[in-house]
C-alpha positions as CSV (number, residue, x, y, z in Angstrom):
1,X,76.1,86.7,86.5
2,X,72.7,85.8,87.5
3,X,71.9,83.6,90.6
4,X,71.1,80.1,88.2
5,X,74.8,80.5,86.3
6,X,77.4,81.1,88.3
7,X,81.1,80.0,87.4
8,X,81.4,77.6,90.8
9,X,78.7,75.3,90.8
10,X,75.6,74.2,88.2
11,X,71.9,74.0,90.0
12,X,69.8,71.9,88.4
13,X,71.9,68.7,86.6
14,X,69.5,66.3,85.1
15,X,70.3,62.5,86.1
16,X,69.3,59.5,88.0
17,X,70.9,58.3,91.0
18,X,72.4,54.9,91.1
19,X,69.3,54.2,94.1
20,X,66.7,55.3,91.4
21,X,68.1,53.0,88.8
22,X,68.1,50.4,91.0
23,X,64.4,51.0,91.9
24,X,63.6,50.6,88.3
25,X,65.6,47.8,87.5
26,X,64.1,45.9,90.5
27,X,60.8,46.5,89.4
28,X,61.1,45.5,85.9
29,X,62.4,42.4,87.4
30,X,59.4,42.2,89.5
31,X,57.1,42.8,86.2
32,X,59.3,40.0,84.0
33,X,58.8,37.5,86.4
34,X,55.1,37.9,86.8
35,X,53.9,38.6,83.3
36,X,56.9,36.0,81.2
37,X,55.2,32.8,82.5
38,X,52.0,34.0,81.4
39,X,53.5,34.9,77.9
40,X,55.8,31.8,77.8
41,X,53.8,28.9,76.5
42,X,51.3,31.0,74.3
43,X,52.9,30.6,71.4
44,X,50.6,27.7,70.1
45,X,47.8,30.2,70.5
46,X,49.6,32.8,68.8
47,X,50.1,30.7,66.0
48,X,46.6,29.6,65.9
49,X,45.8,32.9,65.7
50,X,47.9,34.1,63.0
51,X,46.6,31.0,61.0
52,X,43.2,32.2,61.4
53,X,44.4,36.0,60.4
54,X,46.0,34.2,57.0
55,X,43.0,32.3,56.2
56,X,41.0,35.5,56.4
57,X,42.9,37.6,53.4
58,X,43.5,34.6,51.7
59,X,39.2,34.6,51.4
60,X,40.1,38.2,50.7
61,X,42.3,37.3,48.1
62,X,39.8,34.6,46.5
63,X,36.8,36.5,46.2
64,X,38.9,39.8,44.3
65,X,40.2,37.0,41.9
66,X,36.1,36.1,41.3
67,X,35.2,39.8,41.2
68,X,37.6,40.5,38.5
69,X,37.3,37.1,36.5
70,X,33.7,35.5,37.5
71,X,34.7,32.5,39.5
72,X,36.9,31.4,42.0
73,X,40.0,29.6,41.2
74,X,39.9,25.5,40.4
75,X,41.5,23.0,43.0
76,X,43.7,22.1,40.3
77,X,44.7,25.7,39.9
78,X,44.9,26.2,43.6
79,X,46.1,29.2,45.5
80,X,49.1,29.6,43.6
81,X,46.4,31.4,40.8
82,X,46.6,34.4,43.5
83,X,50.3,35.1,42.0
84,X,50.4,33.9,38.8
85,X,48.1,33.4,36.1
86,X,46.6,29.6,35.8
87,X,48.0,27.9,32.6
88,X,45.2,25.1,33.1
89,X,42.0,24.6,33.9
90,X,39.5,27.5,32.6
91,X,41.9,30.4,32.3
92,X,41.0,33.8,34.3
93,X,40.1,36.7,31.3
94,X,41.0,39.5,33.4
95,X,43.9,38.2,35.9
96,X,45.2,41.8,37.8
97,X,48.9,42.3,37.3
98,X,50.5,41.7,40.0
99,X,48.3,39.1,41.4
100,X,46.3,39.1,44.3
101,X,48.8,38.7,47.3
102,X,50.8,41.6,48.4
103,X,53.6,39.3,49.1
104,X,53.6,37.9,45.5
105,X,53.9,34.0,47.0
106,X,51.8,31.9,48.6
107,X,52.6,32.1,52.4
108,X,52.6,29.0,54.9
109,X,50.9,28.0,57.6
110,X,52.7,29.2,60.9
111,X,53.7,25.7,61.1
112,X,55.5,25.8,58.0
113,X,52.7,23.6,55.6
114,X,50.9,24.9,52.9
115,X,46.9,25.8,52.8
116,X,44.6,22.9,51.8
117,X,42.4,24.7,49.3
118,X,39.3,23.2,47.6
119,X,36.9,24.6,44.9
120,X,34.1,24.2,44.7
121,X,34.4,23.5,48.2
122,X,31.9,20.9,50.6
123,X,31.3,23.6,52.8
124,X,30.9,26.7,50.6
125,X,32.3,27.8,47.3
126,X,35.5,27.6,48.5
127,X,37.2,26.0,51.5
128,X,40.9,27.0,53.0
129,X,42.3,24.5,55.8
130,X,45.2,24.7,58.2
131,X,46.1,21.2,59.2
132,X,47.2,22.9,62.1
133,X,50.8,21.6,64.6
134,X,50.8,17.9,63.2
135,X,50.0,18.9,59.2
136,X,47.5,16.5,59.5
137,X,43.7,16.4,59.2
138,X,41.6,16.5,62.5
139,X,43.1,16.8,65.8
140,X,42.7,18.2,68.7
141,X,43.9,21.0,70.6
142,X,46.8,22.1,69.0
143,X,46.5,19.9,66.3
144,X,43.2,20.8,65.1
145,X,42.3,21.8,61.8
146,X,41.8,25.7,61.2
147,X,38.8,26.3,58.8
148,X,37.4,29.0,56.4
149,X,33.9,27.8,57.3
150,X,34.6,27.6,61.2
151,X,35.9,31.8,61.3
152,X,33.4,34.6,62.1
């Protein structure tokens, strides 16, 4: 037998102490309770955010509709013309199959109302609108109105 295998003992076991787990645990406590307040109560902006991020391929989703047909779809036709093909208004000649969503549906707003859409729109060709927490227009704060025309 060589000196790091012998039948009485093992040298080198791999493990942490009951101490070193301890440690770890402590400061992973220590890191929760500084860094959870600071997370807790951002979930308005988080929202706000992922409104913003929804309005964005939704404009994505509009102008590959115009690329493939020559305009954008009606008011009356709405958003819904990004999954299905419009049975009124001036009908789209070359609709993709499919659609234009990944998701196949319309989605909500993170606050669980569906996207104001307007075409032509009274700020550009097209205007998407999140109502924002209250489903209202205006507001403030977190009740403000998310905008196509107000994103960089």
């Amino acid at each position: 037998m060589n000196r790091y295998t012998n039948g009485n003992h093992q040298h080198g076991q791999a493990g942490f102490t009951l101490i070193e787990l301890l440690v770890v645990l402590v400061i992973i406590g220590i890191l929760v309770g500084y860094v959870g307040p600071k997370i807790i109560g951002r979930d308005e902006d988080a929202r706000r955010t992922s409104a913003e991020l929804q309005i964005k391929g939704l404009e994505t989703a509009i102008k590959m509709y115009k690329l493939d047909n020559g305009m954008f779809p009606s008011s009356e036709q709405g958003l819904q013309a990004l999954v299905e093909p419009p049975s009124a208004g001036r009908l789209p000649p070359k609709w993709r199959e499919g659609g234009y969503l990944e998701s196949r549906k319309v989605p909500l707003d993170p606050w669980a109302n569906e996207f104001v859409y307007l075409s032509p729109g009274l700020n550009g060709d097209f205007d998407i609108s999140s109502y924002g927490a209250d489903g209202e227009p205006g507001g403030e704060g977190s009740d403000a109105d998310i905008n196509n025309w107000d994103l960089e």
